[in-house]
MARBA-3410 file (N, C-alpha, C, O; in Angstrom, 1 decimal):
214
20.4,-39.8,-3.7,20.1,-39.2,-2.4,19.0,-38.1,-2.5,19.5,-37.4,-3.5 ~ 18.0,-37.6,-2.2,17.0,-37.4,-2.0,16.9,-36.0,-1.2,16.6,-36.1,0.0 ~ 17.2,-34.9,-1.8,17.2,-33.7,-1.6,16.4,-33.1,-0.3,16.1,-34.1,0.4 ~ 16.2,-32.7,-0.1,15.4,-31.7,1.3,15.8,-30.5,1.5,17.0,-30.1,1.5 ~ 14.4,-29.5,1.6,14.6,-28.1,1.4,13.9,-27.2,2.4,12.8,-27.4,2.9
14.7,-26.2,2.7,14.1,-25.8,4.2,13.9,-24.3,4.0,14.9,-23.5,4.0 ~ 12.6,-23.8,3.9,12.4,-22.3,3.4,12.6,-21.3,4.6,12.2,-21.5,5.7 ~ 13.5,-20.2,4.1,13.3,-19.1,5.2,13.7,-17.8,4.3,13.8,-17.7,3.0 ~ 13.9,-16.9,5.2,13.7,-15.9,4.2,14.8,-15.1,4.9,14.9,-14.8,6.1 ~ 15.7,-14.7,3.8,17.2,-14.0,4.1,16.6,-12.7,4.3,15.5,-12.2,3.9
17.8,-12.0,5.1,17.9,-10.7,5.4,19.2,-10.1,5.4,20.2,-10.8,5.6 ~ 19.3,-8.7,5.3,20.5,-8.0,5.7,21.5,-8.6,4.6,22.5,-9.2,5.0 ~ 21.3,-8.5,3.6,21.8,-9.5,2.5,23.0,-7.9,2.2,22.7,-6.8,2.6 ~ 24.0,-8.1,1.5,24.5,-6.2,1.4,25.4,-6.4,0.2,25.6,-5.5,-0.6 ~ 26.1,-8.1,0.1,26.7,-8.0,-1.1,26.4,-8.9,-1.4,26.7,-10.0,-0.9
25.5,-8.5,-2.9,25.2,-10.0,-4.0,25.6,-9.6,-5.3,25.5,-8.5,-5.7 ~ 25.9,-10.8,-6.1,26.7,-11.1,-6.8,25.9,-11.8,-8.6,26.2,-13.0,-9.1 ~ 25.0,-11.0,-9.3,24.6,-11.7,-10.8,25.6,-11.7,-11.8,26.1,-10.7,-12.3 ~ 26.0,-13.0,-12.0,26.8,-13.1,-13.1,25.6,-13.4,-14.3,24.8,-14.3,-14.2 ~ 25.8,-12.2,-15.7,25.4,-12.4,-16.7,24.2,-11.3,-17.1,23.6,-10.8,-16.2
24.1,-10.9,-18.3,23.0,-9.9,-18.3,21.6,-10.0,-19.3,21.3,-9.0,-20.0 ~ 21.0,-11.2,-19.3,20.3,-11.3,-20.2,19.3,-11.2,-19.6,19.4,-10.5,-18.6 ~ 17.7,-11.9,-20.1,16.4,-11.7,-19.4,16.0,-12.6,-18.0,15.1,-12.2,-17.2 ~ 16.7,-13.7,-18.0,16.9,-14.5,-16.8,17.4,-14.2,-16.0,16.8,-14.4,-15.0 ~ 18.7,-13.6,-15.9,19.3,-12.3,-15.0,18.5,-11.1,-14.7,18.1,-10.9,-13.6
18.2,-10.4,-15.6,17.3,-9.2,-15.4,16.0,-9.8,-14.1,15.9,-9.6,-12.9 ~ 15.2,-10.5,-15.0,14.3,-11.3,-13.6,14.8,-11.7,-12.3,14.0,-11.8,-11.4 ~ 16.0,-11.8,-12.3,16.7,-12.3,-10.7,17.0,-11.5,-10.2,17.2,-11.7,-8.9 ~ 17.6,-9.5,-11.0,18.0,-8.9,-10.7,16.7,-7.9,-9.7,16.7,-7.5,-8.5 ~ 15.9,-7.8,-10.4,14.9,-7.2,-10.0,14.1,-8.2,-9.3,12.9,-8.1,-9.6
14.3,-9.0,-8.5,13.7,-10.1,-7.4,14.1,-9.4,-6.4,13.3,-8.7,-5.7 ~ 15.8,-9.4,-6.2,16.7,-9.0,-5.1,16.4,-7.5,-5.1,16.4,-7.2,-3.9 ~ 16.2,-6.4,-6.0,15.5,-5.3,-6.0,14.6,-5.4,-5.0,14.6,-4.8,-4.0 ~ 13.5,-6.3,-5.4,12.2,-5.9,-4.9,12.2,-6.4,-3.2,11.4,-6.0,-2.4 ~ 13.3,-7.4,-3.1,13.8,-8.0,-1.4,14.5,-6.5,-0.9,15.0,-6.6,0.2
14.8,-5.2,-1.6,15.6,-4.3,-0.8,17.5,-4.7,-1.4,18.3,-3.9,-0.9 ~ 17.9,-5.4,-2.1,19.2,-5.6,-2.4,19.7,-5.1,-3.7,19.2,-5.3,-4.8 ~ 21.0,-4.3,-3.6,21.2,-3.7,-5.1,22.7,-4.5,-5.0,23.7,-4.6,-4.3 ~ 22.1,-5.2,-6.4,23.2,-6.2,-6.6,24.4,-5.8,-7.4,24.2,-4.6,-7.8 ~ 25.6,-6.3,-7.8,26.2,-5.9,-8.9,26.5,-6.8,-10.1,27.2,-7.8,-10.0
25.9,-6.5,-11.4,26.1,-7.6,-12.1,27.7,-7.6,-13.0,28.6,-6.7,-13.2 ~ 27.6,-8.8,-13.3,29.0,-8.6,-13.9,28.5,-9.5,-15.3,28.0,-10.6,-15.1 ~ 28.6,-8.9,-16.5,28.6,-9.0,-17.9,28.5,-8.1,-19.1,27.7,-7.1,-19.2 ~ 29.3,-8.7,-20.0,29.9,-7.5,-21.2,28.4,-6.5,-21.9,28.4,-5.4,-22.3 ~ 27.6,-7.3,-21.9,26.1,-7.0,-22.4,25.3,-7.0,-21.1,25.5,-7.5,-20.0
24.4,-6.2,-21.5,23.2,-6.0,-20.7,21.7,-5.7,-21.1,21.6,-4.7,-21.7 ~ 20.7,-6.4,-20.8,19.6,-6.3,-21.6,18.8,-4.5,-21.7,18.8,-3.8,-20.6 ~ 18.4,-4.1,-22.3,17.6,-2.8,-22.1,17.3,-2.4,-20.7,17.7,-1.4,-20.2 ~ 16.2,-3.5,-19.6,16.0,-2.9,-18.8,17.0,-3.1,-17.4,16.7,-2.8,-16.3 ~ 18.1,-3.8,-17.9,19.2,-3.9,-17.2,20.4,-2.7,-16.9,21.1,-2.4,-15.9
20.3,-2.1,-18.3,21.2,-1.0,-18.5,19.8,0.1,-17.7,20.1,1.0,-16.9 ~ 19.0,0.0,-17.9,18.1,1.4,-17.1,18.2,1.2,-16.1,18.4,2.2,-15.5 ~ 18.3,-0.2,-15.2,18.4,0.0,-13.6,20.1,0.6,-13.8,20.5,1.3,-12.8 ~ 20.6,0.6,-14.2,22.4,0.6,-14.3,22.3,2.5,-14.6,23.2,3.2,-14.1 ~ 21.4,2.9,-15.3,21.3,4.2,-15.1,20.8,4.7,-14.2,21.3,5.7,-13.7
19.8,4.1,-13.6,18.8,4.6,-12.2,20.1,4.6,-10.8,19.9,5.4,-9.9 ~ 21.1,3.8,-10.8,21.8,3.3,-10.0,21.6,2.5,-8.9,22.2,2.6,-7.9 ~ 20.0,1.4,-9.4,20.1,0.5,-8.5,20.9,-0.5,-9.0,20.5,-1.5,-8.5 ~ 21.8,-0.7,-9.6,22.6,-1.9,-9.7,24.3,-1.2,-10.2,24.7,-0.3,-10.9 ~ 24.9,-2.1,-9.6,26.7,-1.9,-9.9,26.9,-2.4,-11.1,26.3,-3.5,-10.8
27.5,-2.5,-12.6,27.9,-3.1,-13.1,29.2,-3.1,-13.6,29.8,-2.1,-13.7 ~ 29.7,-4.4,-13.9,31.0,-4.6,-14.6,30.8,-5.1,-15.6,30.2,-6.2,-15.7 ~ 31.4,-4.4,-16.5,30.9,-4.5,-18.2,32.1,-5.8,-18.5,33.3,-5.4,-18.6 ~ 31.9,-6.8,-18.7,33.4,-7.7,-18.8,32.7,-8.9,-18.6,31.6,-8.9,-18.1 ~ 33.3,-10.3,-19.0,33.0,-11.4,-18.6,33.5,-11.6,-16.9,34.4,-10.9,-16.4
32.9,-12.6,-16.3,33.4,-13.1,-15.1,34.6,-13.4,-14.7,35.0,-14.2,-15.6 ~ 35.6,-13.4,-13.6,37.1,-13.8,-13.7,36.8,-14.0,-12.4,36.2,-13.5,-11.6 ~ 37.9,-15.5,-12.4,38.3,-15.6,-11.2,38.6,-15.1,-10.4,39.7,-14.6,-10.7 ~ 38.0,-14.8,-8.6,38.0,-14.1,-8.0,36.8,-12.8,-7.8,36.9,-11.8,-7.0 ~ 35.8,-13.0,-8.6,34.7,-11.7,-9.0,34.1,-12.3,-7.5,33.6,-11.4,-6.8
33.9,-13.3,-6.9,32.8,-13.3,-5.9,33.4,-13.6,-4.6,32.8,-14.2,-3.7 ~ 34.8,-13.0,-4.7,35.3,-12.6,-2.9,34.2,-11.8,-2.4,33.4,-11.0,-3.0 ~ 34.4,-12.2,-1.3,33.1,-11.2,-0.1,32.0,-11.1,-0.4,31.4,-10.4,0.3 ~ 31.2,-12.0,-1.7,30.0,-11.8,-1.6,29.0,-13.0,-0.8,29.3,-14.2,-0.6 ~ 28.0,-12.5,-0.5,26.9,-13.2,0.2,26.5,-13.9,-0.5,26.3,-15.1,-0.2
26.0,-13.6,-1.7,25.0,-14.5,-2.4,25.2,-14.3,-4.0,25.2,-13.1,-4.5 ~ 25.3,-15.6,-4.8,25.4,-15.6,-5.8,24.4,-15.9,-6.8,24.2,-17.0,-6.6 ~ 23.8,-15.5,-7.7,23.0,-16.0,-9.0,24.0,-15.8,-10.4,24.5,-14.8,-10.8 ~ 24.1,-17.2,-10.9,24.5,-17.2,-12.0,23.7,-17.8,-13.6,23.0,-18.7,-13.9 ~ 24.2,-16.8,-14.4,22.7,-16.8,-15.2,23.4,-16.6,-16.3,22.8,-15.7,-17.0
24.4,-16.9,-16.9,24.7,-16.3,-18.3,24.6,-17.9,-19.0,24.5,-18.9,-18.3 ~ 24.6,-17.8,-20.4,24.1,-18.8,-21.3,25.3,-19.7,-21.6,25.2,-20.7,-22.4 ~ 26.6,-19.3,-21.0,27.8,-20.1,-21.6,27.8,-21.7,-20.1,28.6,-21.5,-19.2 ~ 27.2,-22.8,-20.2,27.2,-23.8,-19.1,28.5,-23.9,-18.6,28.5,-24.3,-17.4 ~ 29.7,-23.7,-19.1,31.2,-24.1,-18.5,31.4,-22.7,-17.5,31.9,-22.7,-16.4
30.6,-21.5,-18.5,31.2,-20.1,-17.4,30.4,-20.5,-16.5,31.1,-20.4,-15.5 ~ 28.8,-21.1,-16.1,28.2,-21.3,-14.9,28.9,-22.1,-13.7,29.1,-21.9,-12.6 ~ 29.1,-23.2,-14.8,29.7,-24.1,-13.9,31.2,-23.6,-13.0,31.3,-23.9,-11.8 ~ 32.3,-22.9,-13.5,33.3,-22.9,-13.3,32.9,-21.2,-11.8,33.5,-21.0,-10.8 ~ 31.5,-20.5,-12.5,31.4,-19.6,-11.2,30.8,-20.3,-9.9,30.9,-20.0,-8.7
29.9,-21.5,-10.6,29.2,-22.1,-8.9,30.6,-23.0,-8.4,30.6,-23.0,-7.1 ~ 31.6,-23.6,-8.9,32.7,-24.1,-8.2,33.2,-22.5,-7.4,33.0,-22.3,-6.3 ~ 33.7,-21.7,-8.0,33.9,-20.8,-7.0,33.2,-20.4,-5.6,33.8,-20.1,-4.6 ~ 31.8,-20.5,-5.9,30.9,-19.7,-4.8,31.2,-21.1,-4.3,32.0,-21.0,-3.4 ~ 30.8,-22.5,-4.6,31.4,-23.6,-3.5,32.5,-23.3,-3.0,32.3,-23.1,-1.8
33.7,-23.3,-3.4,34.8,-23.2,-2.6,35.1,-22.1,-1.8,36.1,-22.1,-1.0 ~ 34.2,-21.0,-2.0,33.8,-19.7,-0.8,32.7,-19.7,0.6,32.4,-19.1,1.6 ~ 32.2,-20.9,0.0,31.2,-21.0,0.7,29.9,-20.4,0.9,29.1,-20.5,1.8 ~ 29.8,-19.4,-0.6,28.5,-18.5,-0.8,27.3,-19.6,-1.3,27.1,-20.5,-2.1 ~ 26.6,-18.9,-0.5,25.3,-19.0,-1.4,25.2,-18.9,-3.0,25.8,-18.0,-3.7
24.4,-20.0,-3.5,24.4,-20.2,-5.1,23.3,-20.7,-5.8,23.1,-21.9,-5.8 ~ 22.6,-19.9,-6.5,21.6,-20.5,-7.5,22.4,-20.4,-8.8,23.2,-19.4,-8.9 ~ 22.3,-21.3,-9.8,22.9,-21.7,-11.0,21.7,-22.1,-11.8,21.0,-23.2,-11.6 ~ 21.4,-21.1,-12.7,19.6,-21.4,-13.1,19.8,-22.3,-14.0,18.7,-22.3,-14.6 ~ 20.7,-23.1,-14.5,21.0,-24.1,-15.4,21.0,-25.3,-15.1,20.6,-26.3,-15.7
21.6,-25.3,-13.8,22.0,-26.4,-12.7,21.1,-26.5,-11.7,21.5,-25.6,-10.8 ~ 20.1,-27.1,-11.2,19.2,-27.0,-9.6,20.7,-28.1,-8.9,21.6,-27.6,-8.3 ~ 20.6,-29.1,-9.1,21.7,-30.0,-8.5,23.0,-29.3,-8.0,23.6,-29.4,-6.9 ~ 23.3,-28.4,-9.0,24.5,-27.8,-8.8,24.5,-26.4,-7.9,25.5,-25.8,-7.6 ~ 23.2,-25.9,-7.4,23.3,-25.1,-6.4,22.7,-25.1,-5.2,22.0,-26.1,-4.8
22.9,-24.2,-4.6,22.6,-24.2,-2.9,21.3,-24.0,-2.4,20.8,-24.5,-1.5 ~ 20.6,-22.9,-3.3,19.4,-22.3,-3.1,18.9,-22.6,-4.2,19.6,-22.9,-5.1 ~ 17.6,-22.6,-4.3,16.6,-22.3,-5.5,16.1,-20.9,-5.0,16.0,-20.6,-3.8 ~ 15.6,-20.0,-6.1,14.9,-19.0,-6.1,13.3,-18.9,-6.1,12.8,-19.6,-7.1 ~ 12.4,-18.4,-5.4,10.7,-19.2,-5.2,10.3,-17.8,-6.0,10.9,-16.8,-6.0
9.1,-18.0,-6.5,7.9,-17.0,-7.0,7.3,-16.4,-5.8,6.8,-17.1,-5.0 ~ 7.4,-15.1,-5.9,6.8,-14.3,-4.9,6.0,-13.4,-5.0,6.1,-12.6,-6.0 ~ 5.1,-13.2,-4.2,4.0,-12.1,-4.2,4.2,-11.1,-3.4,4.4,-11.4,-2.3 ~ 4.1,-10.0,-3.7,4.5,-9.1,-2.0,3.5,-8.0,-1.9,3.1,-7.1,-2.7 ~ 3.2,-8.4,-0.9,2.4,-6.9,-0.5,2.5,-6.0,0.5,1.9,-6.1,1.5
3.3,-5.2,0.3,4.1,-4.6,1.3,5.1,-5.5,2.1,6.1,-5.9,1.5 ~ 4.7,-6.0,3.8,5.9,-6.9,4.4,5.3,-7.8,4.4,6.0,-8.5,5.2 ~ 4.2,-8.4,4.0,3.7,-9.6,3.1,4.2,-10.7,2.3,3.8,-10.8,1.2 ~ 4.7,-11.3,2.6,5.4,-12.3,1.4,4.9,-13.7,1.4,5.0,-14.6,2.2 ~ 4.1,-13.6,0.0,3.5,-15.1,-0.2,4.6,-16.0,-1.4,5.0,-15.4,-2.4
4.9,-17.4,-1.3,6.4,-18.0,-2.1,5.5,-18.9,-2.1,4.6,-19.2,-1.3 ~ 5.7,-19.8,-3.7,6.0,-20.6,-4.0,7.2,-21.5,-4.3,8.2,-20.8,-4.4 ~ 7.5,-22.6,-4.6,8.7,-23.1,-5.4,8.3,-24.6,-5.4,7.7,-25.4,-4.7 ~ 8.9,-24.7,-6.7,9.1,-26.1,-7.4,10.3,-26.8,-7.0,10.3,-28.0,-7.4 ~ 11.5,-26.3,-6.1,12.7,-26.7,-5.9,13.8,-27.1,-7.5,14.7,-27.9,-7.8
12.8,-25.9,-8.2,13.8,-25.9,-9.4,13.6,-26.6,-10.1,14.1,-26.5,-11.2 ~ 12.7,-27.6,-9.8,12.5,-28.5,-11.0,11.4,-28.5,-12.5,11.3,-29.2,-13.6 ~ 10.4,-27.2,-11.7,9.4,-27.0,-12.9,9.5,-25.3,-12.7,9.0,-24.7,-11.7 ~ 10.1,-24.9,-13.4,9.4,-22.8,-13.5,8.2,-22.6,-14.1,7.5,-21.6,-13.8 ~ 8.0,-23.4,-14.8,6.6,-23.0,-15.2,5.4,-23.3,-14.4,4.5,-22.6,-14.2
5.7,-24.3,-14.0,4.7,-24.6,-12.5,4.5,-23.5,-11.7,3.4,-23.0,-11.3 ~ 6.3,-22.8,-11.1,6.0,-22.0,-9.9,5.4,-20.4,-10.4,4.8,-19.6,-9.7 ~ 5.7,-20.2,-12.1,5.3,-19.1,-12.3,3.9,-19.3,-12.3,3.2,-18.3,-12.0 ~ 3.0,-20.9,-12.5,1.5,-20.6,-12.6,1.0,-20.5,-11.4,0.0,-19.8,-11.1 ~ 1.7,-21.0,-10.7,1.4,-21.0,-9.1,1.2,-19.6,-8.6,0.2,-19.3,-8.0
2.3,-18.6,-8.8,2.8,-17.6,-8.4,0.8,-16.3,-9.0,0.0,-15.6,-8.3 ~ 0.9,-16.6,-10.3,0.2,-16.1,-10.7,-1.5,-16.0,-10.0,-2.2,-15.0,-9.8 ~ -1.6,-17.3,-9.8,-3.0,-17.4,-8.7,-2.6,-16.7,-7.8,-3.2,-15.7,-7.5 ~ -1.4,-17.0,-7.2,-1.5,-16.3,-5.7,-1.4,-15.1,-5.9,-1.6,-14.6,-4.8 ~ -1.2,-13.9,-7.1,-1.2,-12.8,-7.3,-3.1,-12.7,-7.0,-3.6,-11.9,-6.2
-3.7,-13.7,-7.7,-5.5,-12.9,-7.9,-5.7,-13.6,-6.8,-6.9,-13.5,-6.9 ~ -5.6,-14.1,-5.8,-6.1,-14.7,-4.9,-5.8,-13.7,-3.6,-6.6,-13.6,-2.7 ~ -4.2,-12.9,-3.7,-4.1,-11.9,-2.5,-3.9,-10.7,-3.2,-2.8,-10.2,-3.5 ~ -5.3,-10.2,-3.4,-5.0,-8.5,-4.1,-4.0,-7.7,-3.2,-3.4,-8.1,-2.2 ~ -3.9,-6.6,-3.7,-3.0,-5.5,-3.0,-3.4,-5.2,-1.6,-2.5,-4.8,-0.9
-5.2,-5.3,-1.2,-5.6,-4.9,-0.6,-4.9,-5.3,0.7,-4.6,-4.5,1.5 ~ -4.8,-6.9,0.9,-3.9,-7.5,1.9,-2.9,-6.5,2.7,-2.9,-6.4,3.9 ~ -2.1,-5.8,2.0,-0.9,-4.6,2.6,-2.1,-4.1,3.7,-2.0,-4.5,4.8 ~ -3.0,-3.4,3.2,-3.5,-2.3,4.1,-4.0,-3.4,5.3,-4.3,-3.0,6.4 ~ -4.1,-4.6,5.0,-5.0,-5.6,5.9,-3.5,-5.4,6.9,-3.6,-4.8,8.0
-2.5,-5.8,6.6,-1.0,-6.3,7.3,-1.1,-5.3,8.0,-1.2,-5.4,9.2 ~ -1.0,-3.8,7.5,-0.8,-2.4,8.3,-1.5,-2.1,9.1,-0.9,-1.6,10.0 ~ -3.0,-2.3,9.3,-4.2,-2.4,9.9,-4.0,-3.3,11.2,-4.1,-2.8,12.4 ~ -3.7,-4.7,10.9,-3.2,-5.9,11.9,-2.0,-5.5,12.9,-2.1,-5.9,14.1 ~ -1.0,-4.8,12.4,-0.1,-4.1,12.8,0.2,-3.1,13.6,1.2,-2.8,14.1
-1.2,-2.5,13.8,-1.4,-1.1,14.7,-1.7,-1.7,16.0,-1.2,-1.4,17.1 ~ -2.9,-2.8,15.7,-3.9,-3.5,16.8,-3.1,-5.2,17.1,-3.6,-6.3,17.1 ~ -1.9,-4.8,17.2,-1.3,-6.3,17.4,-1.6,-6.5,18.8,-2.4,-7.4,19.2 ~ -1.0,-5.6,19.6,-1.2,-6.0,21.5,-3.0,-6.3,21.1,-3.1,-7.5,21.3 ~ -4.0,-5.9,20.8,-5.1,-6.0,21.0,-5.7,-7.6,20.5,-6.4,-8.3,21.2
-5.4,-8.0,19.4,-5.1,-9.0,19.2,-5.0,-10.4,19.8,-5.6,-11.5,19.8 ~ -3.1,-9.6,20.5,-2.8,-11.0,21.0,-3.5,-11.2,22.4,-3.2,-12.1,23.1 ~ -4.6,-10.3,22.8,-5.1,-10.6,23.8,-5.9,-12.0,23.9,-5.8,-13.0,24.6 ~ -6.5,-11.7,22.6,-7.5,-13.0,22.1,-7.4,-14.2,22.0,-6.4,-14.7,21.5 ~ -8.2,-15.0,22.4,-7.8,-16.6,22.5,-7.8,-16.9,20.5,-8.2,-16.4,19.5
-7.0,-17.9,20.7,-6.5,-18.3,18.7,-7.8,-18.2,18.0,-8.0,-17.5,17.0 ~ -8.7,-19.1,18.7,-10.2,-19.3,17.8,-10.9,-17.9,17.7,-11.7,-17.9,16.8 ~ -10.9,-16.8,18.5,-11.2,-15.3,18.6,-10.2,-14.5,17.3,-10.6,-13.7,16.5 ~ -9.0,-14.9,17.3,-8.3,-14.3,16.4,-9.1,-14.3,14.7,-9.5,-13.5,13.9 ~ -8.8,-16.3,14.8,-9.2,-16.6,13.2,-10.5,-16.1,13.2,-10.5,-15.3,12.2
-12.0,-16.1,14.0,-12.8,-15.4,13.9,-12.8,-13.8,12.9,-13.4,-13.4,11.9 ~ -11.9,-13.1,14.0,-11.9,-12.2,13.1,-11.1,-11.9,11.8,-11.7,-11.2,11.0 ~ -10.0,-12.4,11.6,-9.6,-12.7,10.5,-10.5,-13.5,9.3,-10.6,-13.1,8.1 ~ -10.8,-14.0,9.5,-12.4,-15.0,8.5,-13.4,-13.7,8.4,-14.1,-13.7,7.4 ~ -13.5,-12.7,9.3,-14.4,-11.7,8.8,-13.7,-10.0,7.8,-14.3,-9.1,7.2
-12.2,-10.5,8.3,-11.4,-9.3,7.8,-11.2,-9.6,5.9,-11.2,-8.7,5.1 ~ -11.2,-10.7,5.7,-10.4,-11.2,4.7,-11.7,-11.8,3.8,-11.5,-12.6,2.9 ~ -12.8,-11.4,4.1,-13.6,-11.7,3.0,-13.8,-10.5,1.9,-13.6,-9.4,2.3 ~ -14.1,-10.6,0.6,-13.4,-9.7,-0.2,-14.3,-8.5,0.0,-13.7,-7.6,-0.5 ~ -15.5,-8.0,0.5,-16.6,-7.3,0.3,-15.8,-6.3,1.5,-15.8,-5.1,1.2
-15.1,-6.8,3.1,-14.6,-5.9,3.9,-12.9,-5.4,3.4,-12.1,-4.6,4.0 ~ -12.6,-6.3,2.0,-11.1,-5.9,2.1,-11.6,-5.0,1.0,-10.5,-4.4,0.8 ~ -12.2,-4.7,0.3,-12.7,-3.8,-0.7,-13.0,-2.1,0.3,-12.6,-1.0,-0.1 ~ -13.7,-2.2,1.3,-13.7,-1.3,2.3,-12.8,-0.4,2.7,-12.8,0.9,2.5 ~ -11.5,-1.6,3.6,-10.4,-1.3,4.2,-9.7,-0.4,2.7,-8.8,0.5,2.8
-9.9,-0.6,2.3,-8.9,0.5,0.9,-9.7,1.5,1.1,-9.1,2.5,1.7 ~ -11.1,1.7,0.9,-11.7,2.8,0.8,-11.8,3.5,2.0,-12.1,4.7,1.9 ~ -11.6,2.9,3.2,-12.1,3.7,4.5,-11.0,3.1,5.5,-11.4,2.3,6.4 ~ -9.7,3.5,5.4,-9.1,2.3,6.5,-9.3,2.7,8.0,-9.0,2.0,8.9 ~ -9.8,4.0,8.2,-10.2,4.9,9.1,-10.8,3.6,10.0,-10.4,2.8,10.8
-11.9,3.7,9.3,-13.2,2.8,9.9,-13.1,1.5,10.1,-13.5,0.9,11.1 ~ -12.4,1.0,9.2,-11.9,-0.5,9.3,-11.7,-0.9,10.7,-12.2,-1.8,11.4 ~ -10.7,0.0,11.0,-9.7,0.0,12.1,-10.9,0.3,13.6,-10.7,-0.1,14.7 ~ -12.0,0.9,13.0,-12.7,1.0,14.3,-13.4,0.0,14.3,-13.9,-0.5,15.4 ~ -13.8,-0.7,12.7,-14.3,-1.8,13.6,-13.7,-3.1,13.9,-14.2,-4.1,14.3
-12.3,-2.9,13.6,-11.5,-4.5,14.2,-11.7,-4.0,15.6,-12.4,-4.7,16.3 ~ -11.2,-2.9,16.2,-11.8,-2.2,17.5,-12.6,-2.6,18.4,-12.3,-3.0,19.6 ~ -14.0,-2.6,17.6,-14.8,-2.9,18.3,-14.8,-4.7,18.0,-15.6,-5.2,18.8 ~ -14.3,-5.4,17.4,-14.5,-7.0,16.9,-13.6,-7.4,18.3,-14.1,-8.1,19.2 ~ -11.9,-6.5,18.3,-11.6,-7.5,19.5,-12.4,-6.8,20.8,-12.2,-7.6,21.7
-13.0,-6.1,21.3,-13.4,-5.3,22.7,-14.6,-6.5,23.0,-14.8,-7.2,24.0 ~ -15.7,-6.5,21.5,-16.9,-7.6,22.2,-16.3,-9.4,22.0,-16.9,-10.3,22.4 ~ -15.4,-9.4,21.5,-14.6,-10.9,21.8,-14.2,-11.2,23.3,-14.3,-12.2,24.0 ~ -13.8,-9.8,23.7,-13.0,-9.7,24.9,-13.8,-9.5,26.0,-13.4,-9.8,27.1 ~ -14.8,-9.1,25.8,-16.7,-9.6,26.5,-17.1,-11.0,27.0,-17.5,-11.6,28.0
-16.7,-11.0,25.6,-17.5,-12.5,25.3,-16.4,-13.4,26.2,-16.7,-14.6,26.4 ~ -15.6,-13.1,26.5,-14.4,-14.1,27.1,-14.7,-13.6,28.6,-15.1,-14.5,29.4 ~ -14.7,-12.7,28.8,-14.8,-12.4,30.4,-16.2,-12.9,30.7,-16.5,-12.4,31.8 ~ -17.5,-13.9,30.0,-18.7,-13.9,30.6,-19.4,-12.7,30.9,-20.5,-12.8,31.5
END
């Protein structure tokens, strides 16, 4: 049967659940970090930069292997430790809870896959392989890092002031200016002058909005 996968992007997430503390965890922990979520990991070890978020106190830990019952009340699970029976026996739990589950050992055996992301500010560019290649989604991921510099944020914040002005515009007036926003010589600008930027999307939608009225 022939899988199908339907992308959206969780929110308000408040209790999640990393079983294991190695570098494949650490990467998943600091995903959900970077989504806004301080997860709690549960394993006897923890890698170097695992124990520093564990100092910083973005993350809860329990120093112990996993036990039946660790993922009452949680929303969402990542399980990541190296033992396949301990994965398997925590994704049968989050099944029989009905949580959310990636099992980075198992794609078949979980609910979600996890996508490579880019963020820039409230930005979010994803790929995914649907688990079946990571190295694919990390090369993927990688272009899309040099393809949308940082600069993009200040573009989103910029777009965001002048939304009502905007949506005045007929679609083909919008992409117009966007095709002139997003070429790299004006997103090089908007970093250095967002002042001005901003006056001239200003003036881009006012003579669009000319040009529309005849």
């Amino acid at each position: 049967m022939t899988q199908t996968s339907f992308p959206v992007v969780l929110t308000r997430l408040s209790n999640c659940v990393v079983i294991g503390g190695g570098r494949v965890a650490e990467r998943k922990v600091r995903a959900l970090l970077a989504g806004g979520v301080n997860p709690t990991v549960i394993s006897p070890e923890l890698t170097p930069g695992l124990y520093s978020l564990k100092e910083q106190g973005k993350i809860q830990h329990l120093a112990r292997n996993c036990l039946a019952g660790d993922l009452g009340g949680a929303q969402l699970a990542i399980i990541a430790t190296d033992d396949p029976q301990v994965n398997a026996q925590a994704a049968r739990e989050a099944a029989g809870r009905g949580i959310l589950c990636n099992v980075v050992d198992d794609p078949d055996g979980s609910s979600f896959h996890t996508v490579g992301a880019v963020r820039r500010g409230s930005l979010l560019l994803t790929v995914s392989s649907g688990g079946e290649s990571p190295a694919l989604t990390r090369h993927l991921r990688r272009k899309l890092e040099r393809s949308y510099p940082a600069a993009y944020q200040s573009l989103l914040e910029m777009l965001k002031e002048h939304r009502s002005g905007l949506a005045s515009l007929t679609e083909k007036a919008r992409e117009e200016v966007l095709e002139e926003l997003t070429t790299p010589g004006v997103l090089e600008q908007l970093v250095n002058d967002p002042e001005a930027m901003g006056r001239r999307l200003s003036e881009l939608i006012e003579q669009w909005r000319e040009a529309a009225a005849g």
